[in-house]
C-alpha positions as CSV (number, residue, x, y, z in Angstrom):
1,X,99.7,105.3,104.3
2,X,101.1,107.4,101.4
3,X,104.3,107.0,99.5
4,X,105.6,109.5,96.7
5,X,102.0,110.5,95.7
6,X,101.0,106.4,96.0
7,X,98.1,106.1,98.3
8,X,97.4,102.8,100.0
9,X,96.6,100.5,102.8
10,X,98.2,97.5,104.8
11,X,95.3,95.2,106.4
12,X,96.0,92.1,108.5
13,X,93.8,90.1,109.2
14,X,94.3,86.6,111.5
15,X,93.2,83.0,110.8
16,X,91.0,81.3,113.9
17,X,93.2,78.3,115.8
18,X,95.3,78.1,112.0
19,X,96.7,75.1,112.7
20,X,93.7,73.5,114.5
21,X,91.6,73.8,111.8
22,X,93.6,72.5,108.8
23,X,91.9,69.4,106.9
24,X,94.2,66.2,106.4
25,X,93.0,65.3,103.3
26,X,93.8,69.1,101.5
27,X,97.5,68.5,103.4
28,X,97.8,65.8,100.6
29,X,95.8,67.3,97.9
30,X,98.4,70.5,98.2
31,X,101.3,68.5,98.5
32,X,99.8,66.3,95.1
33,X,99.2,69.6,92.7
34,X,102.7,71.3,94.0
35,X,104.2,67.7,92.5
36,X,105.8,67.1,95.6
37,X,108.0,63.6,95.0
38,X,105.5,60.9,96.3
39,X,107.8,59.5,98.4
40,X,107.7,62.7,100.8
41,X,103.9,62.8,100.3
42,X,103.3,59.4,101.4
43,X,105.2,59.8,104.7
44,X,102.9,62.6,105.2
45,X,99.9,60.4,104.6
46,X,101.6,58.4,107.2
47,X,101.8,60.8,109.9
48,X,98.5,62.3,109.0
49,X,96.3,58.8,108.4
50,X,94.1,56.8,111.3
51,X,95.0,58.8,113.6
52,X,93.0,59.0,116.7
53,X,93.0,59.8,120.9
54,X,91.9,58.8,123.8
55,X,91.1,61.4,127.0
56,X,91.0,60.3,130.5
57,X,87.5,62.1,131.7
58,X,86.9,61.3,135.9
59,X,89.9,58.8,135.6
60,X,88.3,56.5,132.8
61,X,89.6,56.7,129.7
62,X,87.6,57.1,126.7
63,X,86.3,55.7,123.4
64,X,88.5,56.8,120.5
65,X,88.5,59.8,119.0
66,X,89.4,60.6,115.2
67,X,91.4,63.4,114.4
68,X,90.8,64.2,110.6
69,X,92.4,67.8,111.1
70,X,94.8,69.5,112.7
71,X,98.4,70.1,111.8
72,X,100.8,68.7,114.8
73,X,102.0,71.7,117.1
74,X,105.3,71.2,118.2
75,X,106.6,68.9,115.4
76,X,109.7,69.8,113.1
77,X,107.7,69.7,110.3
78,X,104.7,71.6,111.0
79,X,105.3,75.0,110.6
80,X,106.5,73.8,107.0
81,X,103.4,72.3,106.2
82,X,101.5,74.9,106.9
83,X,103.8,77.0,104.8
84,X,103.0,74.8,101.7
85,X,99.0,75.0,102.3
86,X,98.9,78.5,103.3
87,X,101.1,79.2,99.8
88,X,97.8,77.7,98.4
89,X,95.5,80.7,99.1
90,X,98.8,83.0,98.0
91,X,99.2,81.4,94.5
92,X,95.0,82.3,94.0
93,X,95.1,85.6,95.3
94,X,98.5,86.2,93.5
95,X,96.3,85.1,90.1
96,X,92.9,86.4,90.8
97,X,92.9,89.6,88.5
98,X,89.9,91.4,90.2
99,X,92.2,91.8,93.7
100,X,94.6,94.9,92.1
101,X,97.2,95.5,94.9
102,X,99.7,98.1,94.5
103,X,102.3,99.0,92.6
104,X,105.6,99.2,94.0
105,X,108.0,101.4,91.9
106,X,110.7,99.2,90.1
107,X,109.1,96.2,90.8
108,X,107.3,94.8,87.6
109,X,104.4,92.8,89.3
110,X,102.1,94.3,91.9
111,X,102.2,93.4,95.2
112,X,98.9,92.2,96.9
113,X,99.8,89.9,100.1
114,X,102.1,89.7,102.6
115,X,101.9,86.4,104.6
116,X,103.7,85.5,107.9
117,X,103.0,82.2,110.0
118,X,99.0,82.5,110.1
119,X,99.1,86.1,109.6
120,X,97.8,87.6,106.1
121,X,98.1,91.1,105.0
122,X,97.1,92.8,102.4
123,X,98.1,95.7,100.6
124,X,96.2,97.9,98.1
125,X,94.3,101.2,96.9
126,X,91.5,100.5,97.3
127,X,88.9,98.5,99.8
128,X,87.3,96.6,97.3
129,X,90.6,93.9,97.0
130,X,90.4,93.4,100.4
131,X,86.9,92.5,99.9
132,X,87.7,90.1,97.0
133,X,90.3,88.6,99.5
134,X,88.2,87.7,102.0
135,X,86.0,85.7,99.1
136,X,89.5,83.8,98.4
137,X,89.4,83.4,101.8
138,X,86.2,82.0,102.2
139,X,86.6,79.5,99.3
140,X,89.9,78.8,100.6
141,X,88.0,77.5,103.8
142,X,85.7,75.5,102.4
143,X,88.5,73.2,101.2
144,X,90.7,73.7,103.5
145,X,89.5,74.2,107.0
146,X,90.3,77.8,107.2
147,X,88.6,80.3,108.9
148,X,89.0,84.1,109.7
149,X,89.4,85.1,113.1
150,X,86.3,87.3,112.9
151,X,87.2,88.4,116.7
152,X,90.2,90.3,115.0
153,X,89.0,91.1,111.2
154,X,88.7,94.7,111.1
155,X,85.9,96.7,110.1
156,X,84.8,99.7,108.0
């Protein structure tokens, strides 16, 4: 793309099964260092704590199962959640210095990603930031449960 002499690129880039993969304990440890009022936290512990399933395989029902990820699909609060933990990988990326972005005229910071649901785009000059994104990225997944859908990363 090029824009009054600016040359740059938007890459997206898609998270595998997002909301599968999300680790309860970095729900709370998110929801701790963004001083959320404990009181909310809590009920989150609540809805996020113990749980565990049971399958019916050949019409006997199984031994529990423990479910220590997974943000809920299909409740209220979900996509919210996720909003809060994804914002975690925006606020590093936002303050790693190596990752450049681009400068948009007026606007006094540079931009560097664009985030939408599990989607994540970002926007530079050069290749290299997109390369020191998908290091965040991989960090970000080791605490978090994260991974890149590699089926849909692009490549150069």
């Amino acid at each position: 793309m090029e824009l009054n002499d600016i040359s740059g690129m938007l890459i997206s880039f898609d998270q595998e099964k997002a909301f599968d993969r999300v680790e309860h304990e970095f729900i709370i440890q998110v929801l701790r260092a963004m001083n959320f009022p404990s009181n909310f936290i809590r009920w989150i512990e609540i809805i996020y704590t113990n749980i565990s399933s049971k399958v019916i395989i050949n019409g006997a029902l199984s031994d529990k199962i423990e479910i220590t990820r997974s943000i809920r699909q299909g409740c209220p609060i979900s996509m919210s959640i996720y909003a809060v933990i994804i914002e975690a990988l925006a606020c590093k990326v936002r303050r790693n210095n190596n990752i450049q972005g681009i400068q948009i005229p007026n606007h006094s910071t540079n931009v560097k990603l664009f985030q939408h649901a599990d989607d994540c785009s970002i926007i530079s000059t050069n290749l290299t930031d997109y390369e020191k994104l998908l290091e965040e990225f991989k960090q970000f997944g080791l605490v978090s449960g994260s991974k890149i859908n590699e089926n849909k990363k692009p490549k150069f």
